[in-house]
N, C-alpha and C positions, 0 to 999 in steps of 0.2 A: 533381487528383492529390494524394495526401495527402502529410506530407514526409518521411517514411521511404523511399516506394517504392522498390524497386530494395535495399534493404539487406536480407541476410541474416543472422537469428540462429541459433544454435543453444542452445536451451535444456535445457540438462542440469539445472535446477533440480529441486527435489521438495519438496514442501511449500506454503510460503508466499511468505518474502523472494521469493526468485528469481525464482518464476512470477510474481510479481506483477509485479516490475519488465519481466518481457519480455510478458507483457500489453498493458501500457503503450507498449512498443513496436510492438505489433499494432495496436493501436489506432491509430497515426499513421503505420499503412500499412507497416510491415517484414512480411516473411515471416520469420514466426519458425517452426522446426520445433522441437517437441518430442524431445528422445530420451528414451526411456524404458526402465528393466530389462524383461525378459519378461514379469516381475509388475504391471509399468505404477505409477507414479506413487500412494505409498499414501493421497493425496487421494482419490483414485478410488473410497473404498469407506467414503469417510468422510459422512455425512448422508444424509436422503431419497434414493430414485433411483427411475425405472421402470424402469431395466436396470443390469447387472451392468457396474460399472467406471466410471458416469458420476453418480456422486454429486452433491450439492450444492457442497460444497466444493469440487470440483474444476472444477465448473464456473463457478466463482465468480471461478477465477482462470486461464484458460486457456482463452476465448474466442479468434477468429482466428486459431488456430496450425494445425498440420498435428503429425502423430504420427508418430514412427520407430520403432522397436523395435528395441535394438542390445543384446546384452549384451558390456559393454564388460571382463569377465572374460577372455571368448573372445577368440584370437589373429584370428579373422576378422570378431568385432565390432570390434575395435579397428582395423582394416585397414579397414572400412567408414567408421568414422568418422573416420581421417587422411585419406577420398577428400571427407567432406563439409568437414571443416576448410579442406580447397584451397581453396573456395569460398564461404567464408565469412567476413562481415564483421565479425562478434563472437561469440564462443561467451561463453555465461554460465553458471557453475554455482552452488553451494550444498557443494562437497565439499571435508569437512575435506584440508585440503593434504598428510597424512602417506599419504591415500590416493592423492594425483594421481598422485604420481611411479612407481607403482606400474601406472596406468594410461595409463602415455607421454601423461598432459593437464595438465604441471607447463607454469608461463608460457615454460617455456627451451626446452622442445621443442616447446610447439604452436607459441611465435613462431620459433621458425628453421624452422619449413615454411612459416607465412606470414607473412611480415613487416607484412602492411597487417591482420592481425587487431587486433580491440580487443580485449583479453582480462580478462576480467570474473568476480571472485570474491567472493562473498558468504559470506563467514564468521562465524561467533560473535564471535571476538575478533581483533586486529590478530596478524599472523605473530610477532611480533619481541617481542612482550611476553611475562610468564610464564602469562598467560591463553593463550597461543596455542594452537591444536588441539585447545582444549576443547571436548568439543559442548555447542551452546547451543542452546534453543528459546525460544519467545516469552514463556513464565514466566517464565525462569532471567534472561534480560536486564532486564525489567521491573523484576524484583528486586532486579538488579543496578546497575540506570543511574537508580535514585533514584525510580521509579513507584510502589514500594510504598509507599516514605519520605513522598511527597506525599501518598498516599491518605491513612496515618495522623495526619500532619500535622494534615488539616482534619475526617478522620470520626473520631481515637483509634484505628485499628486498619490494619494496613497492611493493604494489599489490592491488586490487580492493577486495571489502568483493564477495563473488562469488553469489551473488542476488543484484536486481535492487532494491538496498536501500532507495537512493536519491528520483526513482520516486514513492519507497511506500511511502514513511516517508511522501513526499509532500503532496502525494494522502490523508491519512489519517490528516493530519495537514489542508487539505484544507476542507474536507468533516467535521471538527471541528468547522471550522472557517464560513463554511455558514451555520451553525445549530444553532451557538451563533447570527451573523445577522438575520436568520428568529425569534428566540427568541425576539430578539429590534424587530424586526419589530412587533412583534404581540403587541406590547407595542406602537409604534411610530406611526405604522403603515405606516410607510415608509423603504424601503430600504436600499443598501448601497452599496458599493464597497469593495469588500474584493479582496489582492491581495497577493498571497503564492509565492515567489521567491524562488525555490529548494536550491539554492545555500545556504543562511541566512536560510534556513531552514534545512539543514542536521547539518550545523556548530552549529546553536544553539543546536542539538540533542546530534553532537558529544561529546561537551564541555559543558554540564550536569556536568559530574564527569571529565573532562579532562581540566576543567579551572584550577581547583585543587591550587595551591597558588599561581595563577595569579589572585583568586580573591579577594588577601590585596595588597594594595598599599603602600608600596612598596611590589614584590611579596614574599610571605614565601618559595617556593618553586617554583621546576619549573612546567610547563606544562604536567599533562599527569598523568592519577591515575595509582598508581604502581601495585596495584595488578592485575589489567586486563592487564597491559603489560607486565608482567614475561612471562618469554619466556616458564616457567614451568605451563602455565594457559592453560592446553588443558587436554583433557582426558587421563588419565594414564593408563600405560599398564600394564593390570593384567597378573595372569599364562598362558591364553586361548584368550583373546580378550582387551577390555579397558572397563574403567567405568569414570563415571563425580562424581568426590566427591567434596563435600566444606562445611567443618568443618570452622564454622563460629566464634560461642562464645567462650566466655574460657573453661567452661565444656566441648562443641564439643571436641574443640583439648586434652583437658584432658584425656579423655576418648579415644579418636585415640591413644596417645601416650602409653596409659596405655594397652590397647588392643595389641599392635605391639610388648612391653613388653622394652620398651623405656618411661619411665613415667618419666624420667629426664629433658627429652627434653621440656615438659609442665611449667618446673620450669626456663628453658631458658630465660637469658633477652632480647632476642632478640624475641619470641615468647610467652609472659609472657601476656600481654594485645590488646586489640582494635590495639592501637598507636605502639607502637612496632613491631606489626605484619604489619602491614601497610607500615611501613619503611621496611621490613627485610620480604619482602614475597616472594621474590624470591628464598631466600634458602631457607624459611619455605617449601612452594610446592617441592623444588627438593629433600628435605629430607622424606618429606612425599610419593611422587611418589617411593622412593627408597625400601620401604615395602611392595609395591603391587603386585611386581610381585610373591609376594610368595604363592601367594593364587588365585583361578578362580573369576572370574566377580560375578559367582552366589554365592559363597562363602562370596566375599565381601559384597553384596548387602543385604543379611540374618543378616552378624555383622553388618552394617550400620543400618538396621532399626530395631534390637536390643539396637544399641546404640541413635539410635534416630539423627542420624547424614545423612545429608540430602545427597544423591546419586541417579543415576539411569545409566542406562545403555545406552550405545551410539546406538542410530539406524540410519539404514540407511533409508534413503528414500523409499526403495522402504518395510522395513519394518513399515513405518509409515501405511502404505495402509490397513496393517493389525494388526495394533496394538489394540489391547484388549481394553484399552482405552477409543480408540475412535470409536471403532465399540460399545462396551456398551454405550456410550452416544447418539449415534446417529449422528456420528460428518458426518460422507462421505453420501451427497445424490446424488438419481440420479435423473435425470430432463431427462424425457421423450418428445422424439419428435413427436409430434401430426401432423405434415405433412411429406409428399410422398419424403421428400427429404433422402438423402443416411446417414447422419450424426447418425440417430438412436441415442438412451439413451447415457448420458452422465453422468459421474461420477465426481462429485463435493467437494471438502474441505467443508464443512459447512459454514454460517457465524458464527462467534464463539463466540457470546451475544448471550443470550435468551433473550426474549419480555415476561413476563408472563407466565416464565417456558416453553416455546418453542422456538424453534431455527425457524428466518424466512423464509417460502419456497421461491422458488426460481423459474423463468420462463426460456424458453430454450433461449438460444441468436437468435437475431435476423438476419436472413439473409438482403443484402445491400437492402434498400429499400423497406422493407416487409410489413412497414404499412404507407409509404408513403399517399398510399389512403385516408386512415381512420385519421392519424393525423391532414392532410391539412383539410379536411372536419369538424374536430372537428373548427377548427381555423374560419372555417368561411367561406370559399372559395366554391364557388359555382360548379357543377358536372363541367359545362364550363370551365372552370377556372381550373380545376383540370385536366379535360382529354388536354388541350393547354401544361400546366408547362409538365406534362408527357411524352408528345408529343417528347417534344424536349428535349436538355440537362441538360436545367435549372433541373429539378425533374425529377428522376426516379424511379420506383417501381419493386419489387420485379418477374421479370415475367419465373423462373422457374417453374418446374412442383409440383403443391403447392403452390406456395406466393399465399400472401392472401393482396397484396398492394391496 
């Protein structure tokens, strides 16, 4: 049994943060249902697809769910979904807060119908500051929380990390944060409001290591750890191709420099210790890069783990698919499509924890509305009552060939 089972989410997300973070919760065995506007989720129609609405993107982040289709404008979508709230053990969204209360889904009224909900918001920026109710997307943050700043730092030009950082880091920091809430709660037995702001949440990621001697007062140093901003911190190019080295302790570089037949440079005061190196890493790497290209990748890679000196090799993406690795772990699954629809087997990253010495399976994503039927019906709502919402715009169900709404 995985250890979510038995917990209910509701995921009102759209985009990235949000669906990501309740992913994550599918994956560790919650029933997460999807709610979606009539128009579904505008993932949906973002990337490659073989049918209409199940795009790449969407599928990327919305594995193991189930789909509802509620439009939550309508006075009998919203009626629908206070019957799923009863029942539910965290709803998650993505929507700016000037909209919620608008939509009877502000933290004051969905918690005084259930007091044991975990109620979970992913926003742009924290409610309380003047950033508040801003919309943000995963540029605007990036840009915002010191991303760009680093890029320019080591390349001379700012620029965005080339993946949607902002909305995993969120996604992950959120799906942390309602796991410690259901923990209290199983203690209090009541819930809580938890609320992930992207913005205060990439920044506190970024400046981990980048507060650096901003954090004595007065500061010891300035902003920003030196060795990951050397401009000489990327893979260096060997005879044939590049390799990632990082000769960490004193032995490490000892032995680098002894091997290259340069064992001088190990006795360097500038390269001598920890602190040293730390000040003075920037020639350290462009000295060290300047040995490499004398020898091929795999050449290096052999004296690297002879000397016990930590390296591998740069791949690309599309040799990750086939890396040795992670085909002996079992890392890439496929999730078979069990209905008539065009989409067929899908090939999947893993989730990357094991439960009990196995990685958790995974169900094929949901098309818009696909168990609409069967959700509403768990909630309570009578066959009437279900074939009316249906009816009209409020709720829709899945009615290609196959749904099973």
């Amino acid at each position: 049994m995985l250890p979510l089972a038995g917990i209910r989410v509701l995921d009102l997300g759209s985009v990235v943060a949000a669906p990501y973070a309740a992913q994550w919760l599918a994956d560790l065995g919650a029933d997460v249902i999807k709610i979606e506007p009539p128009e579904g989720d505008n993932t949906r129609q973002t990337g490659p697809s073989n049918e209409p609405g199940m795009a790449a993107l969407f599928l990327g982040m919305n594995r193991s769910k189930r789909s509802v289709v509620l439009d939550l404008s309508d006075p009998a979508g919203r009626a629908a979904m206070a019957r799923l709230i009863d029942g539910a053990d965290v709803l998650l969204h993505s929507i700016r807060p000037q909209k919620l209360a608008k939509l009877g889904l502000d933290p004051a009224t969905v918690r005084a119908r259930n007091p044991r909900l975990v109620y979970a918001g992913l926003h742009g920026f924290a409610e309380d500051g003047p950033y508040g109710g801003m919309p943000a997307y995963d540029d605007i943050i990036q840009g915002m929380a010191g991303n760009a700043d680093l890029m320019g730092r080591q390349g001379g030009a700012p620029a965005y990390f080339p993946t949607i950082a902002a909305d995993k880091t969120s996604g992950l920091v959120a799906a942390t944060a309602i796991l410690a809430a259901l923990v209290r709660r199983g203690t209090t037995g009541v819930g809580g409001v938890v609320e992930v702001p992207m913005f205060e949440t990439l920044v506190a990621f970024n400046l981990v290591e980048h507060m650096y001697g901003a954090y004595f007062d007065p500061p010891k140093a300035p902003m920003g750890y030196p060795r990951v901003l050397a401009p000489w911190r990327r893979p260096f190019a060997t005879a044939d191709s590049f390799l990632c080295m990082m000769p960490y302790t004193n032995p490490h570089w000892r032995a680098f420099f002894t091997e290259v037949g340069a064992p001088d440079h190990a006795d360097d005061p500038r390269f001598a210790d920890y602190a040293a190196r730390s000040i003075n890493i920037a020639p350290l790497y462009a000295l060290a890069g300047s040995f490499l290209d004398r020898r091929t990748t795999a050449d290096w890679l052999a004296t690297f783990a002879r000397l016990q000196i930590p390296a591998g090799p740069v791949l690309t993406l599309d040799q990750l698919a086939d890396d040795p690795h992670l085909a002996a772990t079992g890392f890439f699954q496929t999730v078979e499509d069990s209905s008539e629809h065009p989409t067929g087997a899908l090939r999947y990253p893993g989730v990357p924890v094991r439960i009990d010495g196995e990685r958790p399976a995974m169900r094929f994503p949901p098309r818009l509305g696909e168990h609409s039927r069967a959700v509403l019906a768990e909630a309570g709502l009578t066959t009437a009552e279900i074939d009316a919402l249906l009816a009209g715009r409020a709720g829709e169900q899945d009615r290609s060939p196959g749904g099973t709404g």
